[in-house]
C-alpha positions in Angstrom: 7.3 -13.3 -7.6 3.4 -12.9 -7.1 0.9 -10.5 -5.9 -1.9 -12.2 -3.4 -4.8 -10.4 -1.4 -5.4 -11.7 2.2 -8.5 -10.5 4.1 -9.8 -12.1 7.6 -7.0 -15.0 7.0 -8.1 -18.2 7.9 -5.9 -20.7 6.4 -2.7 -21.6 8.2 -0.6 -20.3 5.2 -2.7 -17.2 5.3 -1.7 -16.3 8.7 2.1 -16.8 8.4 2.1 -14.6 5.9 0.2 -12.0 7.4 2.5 -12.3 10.6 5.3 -12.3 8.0 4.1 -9.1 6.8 3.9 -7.7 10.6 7.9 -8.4 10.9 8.4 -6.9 7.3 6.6 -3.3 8.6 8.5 -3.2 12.1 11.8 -4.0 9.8 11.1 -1.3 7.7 9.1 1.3 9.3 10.5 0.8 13.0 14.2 -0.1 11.9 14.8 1.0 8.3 12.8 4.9 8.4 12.9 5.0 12.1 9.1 6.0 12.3 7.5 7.0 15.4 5.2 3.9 14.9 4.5 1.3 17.9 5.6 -2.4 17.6 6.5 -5.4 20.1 7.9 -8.7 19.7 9.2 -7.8 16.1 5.4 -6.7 14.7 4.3 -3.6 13.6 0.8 -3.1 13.8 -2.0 -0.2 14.7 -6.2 0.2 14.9 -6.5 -0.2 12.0 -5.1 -3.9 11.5 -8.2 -4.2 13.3 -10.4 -2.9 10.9 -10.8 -6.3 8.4 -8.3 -4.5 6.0 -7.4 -6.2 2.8 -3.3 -6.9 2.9 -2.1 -7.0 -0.8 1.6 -8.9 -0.7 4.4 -9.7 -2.7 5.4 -13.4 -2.7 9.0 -14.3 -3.6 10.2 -17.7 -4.8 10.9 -18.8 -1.8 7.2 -18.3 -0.6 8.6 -14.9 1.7 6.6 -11.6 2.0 8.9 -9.0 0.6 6.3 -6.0 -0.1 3.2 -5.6 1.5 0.1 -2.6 1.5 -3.2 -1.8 3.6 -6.3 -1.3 1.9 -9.6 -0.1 3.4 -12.7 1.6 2.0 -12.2 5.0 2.1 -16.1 5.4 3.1 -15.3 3.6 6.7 -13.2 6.5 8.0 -9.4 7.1 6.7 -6.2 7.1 8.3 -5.7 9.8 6.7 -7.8 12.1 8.5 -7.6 10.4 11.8 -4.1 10.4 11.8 -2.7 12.9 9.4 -5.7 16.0 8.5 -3.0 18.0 8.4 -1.5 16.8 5.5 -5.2 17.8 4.0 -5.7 21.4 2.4 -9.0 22.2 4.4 -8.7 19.4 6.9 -10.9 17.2 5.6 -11.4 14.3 2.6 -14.2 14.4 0.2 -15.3 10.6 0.3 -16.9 8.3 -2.3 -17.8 4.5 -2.1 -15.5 4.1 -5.3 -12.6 5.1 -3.6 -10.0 3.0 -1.3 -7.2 4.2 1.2 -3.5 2.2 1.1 -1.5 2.3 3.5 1.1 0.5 5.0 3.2 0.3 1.9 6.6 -1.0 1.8 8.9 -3.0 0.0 11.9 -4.9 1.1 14.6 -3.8 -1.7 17.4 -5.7 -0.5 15.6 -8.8 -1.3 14.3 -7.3 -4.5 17.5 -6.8 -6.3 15.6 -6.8 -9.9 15.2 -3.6 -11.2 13.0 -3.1 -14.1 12.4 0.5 -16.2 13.6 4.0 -14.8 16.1 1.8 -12.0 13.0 0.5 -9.9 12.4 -2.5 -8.3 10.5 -4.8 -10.1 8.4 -5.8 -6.4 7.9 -2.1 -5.9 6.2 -2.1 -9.9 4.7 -5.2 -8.8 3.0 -3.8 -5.5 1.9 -1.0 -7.6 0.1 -2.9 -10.2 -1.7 -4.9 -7.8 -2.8 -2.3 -5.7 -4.7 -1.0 -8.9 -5.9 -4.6 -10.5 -7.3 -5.6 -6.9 -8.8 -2.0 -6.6 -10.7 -2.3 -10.3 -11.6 -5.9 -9.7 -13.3 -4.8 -6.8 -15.6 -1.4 -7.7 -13.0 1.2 -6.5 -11.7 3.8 -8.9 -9.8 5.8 -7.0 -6.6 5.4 -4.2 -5.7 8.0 -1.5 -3.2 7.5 0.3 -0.5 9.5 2.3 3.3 8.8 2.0 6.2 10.1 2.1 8.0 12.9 -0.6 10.7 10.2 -1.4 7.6 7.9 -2.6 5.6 10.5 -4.5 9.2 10.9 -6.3 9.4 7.2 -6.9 5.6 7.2 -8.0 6.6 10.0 -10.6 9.1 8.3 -12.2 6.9 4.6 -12.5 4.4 6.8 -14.6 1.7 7.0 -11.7 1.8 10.2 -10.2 -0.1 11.4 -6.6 -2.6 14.2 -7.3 -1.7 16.2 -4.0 -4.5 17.4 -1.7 -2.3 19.6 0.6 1.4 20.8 0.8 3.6 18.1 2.1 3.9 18.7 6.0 6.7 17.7 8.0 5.5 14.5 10.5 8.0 13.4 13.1 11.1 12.6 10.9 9.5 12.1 7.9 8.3 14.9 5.0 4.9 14.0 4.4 2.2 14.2 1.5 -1.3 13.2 0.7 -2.7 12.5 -2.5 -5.0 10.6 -5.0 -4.1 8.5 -7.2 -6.1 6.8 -10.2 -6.9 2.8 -10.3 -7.6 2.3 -14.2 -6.3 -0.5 -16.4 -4.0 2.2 -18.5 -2.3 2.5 -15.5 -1.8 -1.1 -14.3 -0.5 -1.4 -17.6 2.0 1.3 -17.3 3.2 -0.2 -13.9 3.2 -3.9 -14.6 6.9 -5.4 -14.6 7.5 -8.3 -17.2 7.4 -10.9 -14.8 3.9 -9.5 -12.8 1.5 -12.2 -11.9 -1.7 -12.2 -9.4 -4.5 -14.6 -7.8 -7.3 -12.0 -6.4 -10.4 -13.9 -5.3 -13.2 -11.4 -6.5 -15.6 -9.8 -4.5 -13.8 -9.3 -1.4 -15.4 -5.5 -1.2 -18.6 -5.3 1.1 -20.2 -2.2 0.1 -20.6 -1.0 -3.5 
């Protein structure tokens, strides 16, 4: 199991997995949480695909994208408050070029079956910890992000908990909550599982 970073793919390998990653969100979000979300043939995928995101994805042995997250600047606009200002206290995000919105985030369990410290997955630790070593390696400091209640409960009990910025508010079919959380090396050494490793190519952010 690794941790890569893909942004603008280019390589043939590059765009499997990204299209890999596509099915993995419609399989989750679309069949797993039933999310009001839109998707066709088998893809999941919104505006802000379009956006030059970075795609931060967990590789199993058999070269298969199992866990996957959406990163963008924070500074070029959020889905956060395009999408959900209402899960913001006064509507609105305070913004800072050291800070980076996830989103996107899932994890395919059922082919995870390794569970590391406090029952979780080791992908799900691993996803986590390379969220946060991508994020430092690249001048960001800071992670918003909005997610679900049963996700700020599993981010609890890996020993990175979500800062809220509003009360959780109820979207479609899913209780919702936005929140910051911190990217700092104690934490990516809190969240690493024992058999974490990653290949980020450096300097993949365009503003400082």
């Amino acid at each position: 199991m690794r941790i890569i970073a893909i942004k603008n793919p280019k390589s043939e390998v590059e765009h499997r997995l990204v299209h890999e990653m596509h099915r993995l969100r419609a399989r989750i979000f679309c069949g797993h949480l039933a999310w009001t979300v839109r998707y066709a043939s088998g893809l999941e995928m919104d505006g802000f695909d379009k956006l030059s995101p970075t795609y931060i994805l967990c590789i199993d042995r058999s070269d298969t994208v199992i866990g996957c997250a959406r990163l963008l600047p924070a500074t070029g606009g959020t889905m956060l408050e395009k999408v959900f200002p209402q899960l913001l206290e006064t509507g609105q995000l305070p913004t800072h070029n050291r800070m980076i919105e996830s989103s996107r985030f899932c994890v395919d369990t059922n082919a995870a079956a390794e569970r590391e410290r406090a029952g979780l997955h080791s992908a799900t630790l691993a996803m986590f910890a390379g969220i946060v070593e991508w994020s430092i390696l690249n001048g960001y400091r800071e992670i918003v992000t909005a997610t679900d209640v049963r996700l700020e409960r599993i981010l609890r009990r890996a020993g990175w908990p979500l800062r809220r910025l509003g009360p959780p508010a109820q979207i479609n079919e899913t209780k919702s909550v936005a929140g910051l959380l911190p990217a700092d090396w104690v934490s990516f050494d809190c969240l690493r599982p024992s058999a974490y490793s990653s290949s980020f190519p450096l300097h993949q952010k365009e503003a400082a």
